[in-house]
N, C-alpha and C positions, 0 to 999 in steps of 0.2 A: 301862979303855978301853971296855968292852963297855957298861957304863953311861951313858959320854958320848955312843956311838954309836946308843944306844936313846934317848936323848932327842935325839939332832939328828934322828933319825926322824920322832920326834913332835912337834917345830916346824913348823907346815904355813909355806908358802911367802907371806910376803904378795899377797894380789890386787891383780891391777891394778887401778885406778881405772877408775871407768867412765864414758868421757866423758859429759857430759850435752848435749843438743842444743841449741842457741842456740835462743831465745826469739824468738817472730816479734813484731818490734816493731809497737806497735798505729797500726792506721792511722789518719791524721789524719782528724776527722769532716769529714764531706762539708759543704761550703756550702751554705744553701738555695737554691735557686731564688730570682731575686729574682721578685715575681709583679708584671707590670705592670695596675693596677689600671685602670679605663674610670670617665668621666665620662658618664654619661648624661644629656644634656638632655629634655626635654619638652616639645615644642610644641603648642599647641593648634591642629587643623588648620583649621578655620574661620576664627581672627583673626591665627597664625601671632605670638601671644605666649605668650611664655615661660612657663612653669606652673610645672616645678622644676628643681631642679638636681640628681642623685643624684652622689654621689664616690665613691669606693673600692668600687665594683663589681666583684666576681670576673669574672674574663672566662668562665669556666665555667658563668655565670648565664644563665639561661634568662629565654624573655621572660615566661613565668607569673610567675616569680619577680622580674623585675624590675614587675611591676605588682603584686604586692605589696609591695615597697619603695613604690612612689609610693603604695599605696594606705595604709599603713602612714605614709608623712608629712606626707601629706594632713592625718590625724586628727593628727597632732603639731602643728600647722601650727595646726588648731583651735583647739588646748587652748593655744597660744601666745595665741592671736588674744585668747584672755579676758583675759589678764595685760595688767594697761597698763601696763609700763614699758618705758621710753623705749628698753632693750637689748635689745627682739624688735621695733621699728620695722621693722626690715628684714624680719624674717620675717611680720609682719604685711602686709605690702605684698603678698605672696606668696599668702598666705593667701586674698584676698579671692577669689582666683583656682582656685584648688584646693579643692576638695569634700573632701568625708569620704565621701560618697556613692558614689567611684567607686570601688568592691570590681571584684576581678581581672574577673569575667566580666562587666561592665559596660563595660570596656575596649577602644580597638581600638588595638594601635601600628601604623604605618607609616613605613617609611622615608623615601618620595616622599610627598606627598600624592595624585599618584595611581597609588600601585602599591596592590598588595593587601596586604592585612590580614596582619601577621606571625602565627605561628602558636605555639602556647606551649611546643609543645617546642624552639622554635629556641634554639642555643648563641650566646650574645655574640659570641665571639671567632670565630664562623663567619663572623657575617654582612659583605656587604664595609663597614665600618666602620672610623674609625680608633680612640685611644686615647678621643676625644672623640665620643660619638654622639649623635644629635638623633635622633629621636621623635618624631612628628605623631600624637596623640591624638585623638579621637575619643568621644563617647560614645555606646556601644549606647543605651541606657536600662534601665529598669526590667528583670530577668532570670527568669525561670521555669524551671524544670528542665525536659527535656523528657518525661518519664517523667509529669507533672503535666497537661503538654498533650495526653500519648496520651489519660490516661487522662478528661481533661476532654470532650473530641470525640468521646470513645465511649459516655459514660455518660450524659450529654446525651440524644444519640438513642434510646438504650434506654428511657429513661425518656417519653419526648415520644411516641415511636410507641405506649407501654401508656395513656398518659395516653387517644388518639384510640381505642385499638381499646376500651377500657371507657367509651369514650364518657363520660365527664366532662361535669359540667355547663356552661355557657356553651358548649360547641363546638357540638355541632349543638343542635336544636329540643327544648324542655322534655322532649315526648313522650316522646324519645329518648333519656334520661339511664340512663345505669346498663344501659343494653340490647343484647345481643347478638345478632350478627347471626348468620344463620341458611345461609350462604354458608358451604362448608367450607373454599373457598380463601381467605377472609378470615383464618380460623383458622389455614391452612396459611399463609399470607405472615408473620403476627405469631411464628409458630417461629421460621422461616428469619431473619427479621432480628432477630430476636432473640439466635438461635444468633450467626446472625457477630456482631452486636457484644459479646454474652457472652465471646466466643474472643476477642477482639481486646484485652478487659481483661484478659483471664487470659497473650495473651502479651507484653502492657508488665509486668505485673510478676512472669511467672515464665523467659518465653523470652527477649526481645528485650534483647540488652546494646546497650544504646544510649550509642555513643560520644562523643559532643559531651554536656559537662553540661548547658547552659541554655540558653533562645529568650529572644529578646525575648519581653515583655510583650503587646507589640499581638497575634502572634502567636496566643495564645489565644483573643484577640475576630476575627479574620478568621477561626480554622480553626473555632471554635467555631460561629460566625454560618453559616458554609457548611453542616457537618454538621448541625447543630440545625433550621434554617432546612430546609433537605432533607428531611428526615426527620417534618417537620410540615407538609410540602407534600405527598410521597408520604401519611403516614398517614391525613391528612383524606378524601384521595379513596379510599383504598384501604376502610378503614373509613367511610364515607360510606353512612348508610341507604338511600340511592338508587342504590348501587353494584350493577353488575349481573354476576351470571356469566360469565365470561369463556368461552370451549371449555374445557373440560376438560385441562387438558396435566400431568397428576402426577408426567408422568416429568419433567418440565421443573424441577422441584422437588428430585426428586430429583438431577436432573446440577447443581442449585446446590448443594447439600449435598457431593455429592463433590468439587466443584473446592472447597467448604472445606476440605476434607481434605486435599485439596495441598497447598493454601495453606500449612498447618499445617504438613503434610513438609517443605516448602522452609525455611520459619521457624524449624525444627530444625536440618535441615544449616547451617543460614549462622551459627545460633549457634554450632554445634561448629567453624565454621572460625576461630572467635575464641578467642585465649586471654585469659582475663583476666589486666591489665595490661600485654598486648602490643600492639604496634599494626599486626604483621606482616600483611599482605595472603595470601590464598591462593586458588587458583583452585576454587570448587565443582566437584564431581561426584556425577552418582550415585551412590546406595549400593544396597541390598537391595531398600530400600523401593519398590515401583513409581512411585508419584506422583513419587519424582526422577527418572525416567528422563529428564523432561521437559529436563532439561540439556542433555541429548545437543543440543539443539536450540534452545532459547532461553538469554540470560544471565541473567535477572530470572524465571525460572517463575511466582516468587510472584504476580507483577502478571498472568501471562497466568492463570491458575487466580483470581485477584482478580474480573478482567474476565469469567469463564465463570462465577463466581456469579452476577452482576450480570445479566450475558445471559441468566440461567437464569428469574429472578427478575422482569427485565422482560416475558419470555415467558407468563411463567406469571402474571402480574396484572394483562399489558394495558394497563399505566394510563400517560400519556403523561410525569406528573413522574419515576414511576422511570424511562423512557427517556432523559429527556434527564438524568437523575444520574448511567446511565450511559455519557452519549455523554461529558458532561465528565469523570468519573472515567479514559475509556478515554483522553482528550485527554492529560489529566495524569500518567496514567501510563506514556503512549507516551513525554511528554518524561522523565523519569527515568531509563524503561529505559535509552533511547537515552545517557541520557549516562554510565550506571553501563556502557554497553557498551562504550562508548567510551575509559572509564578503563580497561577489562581488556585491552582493545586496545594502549593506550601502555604499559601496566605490565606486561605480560608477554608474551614473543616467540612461547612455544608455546602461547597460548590457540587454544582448537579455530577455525580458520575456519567448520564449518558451523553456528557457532550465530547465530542473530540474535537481536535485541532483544528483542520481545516475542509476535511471532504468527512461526513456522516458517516458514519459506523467504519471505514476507512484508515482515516490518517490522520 
């Protein structure tokens, strides 16, 4: 008995089972969205015929990106056009009509023929359009980057104003070739414009992020023609053997050199309000620097500190082609200011009231 009782001891008790927890049934996959796709038409806005047809356009596209599709079938379009059989008839018909030529920045869509110019970051599906959208095209022409054009309009005049103060042959009288004048402020003016258009290369391709990529074409030959043209009207007379001492004014020389220097400041702070590849707007302010204080007071500094080179510069050479270069310079840069003020005005509620355009309490 004591033996059967020493083994019912040691039979342990079976365990319970242990529930297992029901299984989470898996969830049905999701349906896709169905994506309702856009037919982009393209009309030509001059003769208001038809140019292409694009289909199955993400409505997520953008209009850069839709003018690389048309520019992209253009060239299809082409390479059709060589084939002669009878099954690209239709799209030869097409063809005669569409270029290969018009690359994205070459392009202008609009919606109205006469509204404005759509912009490339615009989204399809933003715009008010239905499934089916038309397109009035447009061609810019020929395209230049604008970094191409600074630096065209700047090196130009550097060059053209050394060509006149070393007096080059054919400008003035045989006598007079290869000859320097003997006037220190002739010496001193070929610095100074020197200096600024030196600075002016050095900030297209180290400071200025310039946001729009390309100008038309003609662009070059009107900014070119103005600067260049300029700049071999002042240097003729300024360097002219018959050119006569003006009064003395050195400090006049000097306050053009400094409002360079602004200039400069300014051209820093505006670049550091840019991030690259953002397009966020932000309102300039002084920094450390003294030359920004000028904010406190103008929206454009860079153009008022522009205009006090210029003035410095007419002072001090007397000579009537820099004056009226810079009566039109100060015309053209009053309208800019005014309209870059204008824009800080509607785009932001707490922009300072005491600033003006371009001269303090002024203009």
């Amino acid at each position: 008995m004591d033996l059967l009782a020493l083994e019912a001891k040691n039979i342990k008790a079976p365990e319970p089972e242990k529930k297992t927890a029901p299984r989470p049934k898996p969830k049905p996959p999701k349906k896709a969205k169905r994506i309702v796709y856009f037919e982009v038409e393209i009309v030509d806005l001059k003769t208001k015929e038809k140019l292409l047809l694009l289909d199955k356009v993400e409505p997520t596209a953008t209009i850069l990106e839709i003018k690389a599709l048309f520019h992209k079938s253009c060239k299809k379009l082409q390479e059709i056009k060589k084939k002669k059989s009878l099954a690209c008839l239709k799209f030869m018909l097409l063809s005669i009509l569409a270029d290969p030529k018009w690359y994205p920045a070459r392009q202008s869509l609009r919606l109205d023929p006469k509204a404005k110019c759509l912009r490339d970051e615009d989204i399809l599906q933003t715009l008010p359009v239905g499934t089916t959208a038309s397109f009035y095209f447009s061609d810019l022409g020929p395209q230049v980057t604008r970094g191409t054009v600074f630096l065209t309009e700047c090196v130009g005049p550097l060059i053209i104003y050394l060509m006149f103060y070393f007096r080059l042959p054919f400008i003035y009288a045989p006598k007079y070739d290869f000859s320097s004048s003997k006037h220190w402020v002739v010496h001193l003016a070929c610095m100074c414009h020197s200096f600024h258009y030196i600075k002016r290369i050095l900030e297209t391709l180290f400071v200025h992020r310039i946001s729009h990529g390309t100008m038309p074409l003609r662009n070059i030959l009107k900014n070119c023609g103005y600067y260049w043209c300029s700049a071999a009207w002042m240097a003729y007379y300024i360097n002219h053997p018959l050119y006569t001492t003006p009064y003395a004014l050195l400090w006049m020389s000097l306050f053009s050199q400094i409002s360079q220097v602004g200039n400069f400041s300014i051209h820093v702070v505006l670049r550091n309000l840019k991030i690259p590849g953002s397009k966020a707007k932000k309102i300039p302010y002084p920094t450390k620097n003294p030359f920004t204080w000028m904010f406190w007071l103008v929206s454009c500094p860079n153009y008022t500190y522009e205009l006090g080179s210029w003035i410095g510069f007419t002072v001090m050479t007397q000579c009537v082609p820099v004056a009226f270069f810079t009566l039109v310079a100060f015309i053209q840069m009053t309208v800019w200011a005014k309209g870059k003020h204008r824009s800080y005005l509607k785009e932001f509620r707490d922009y300072p009231s005491l600033r003006s355009s371009i001269l303090p309490f002024i203009l």
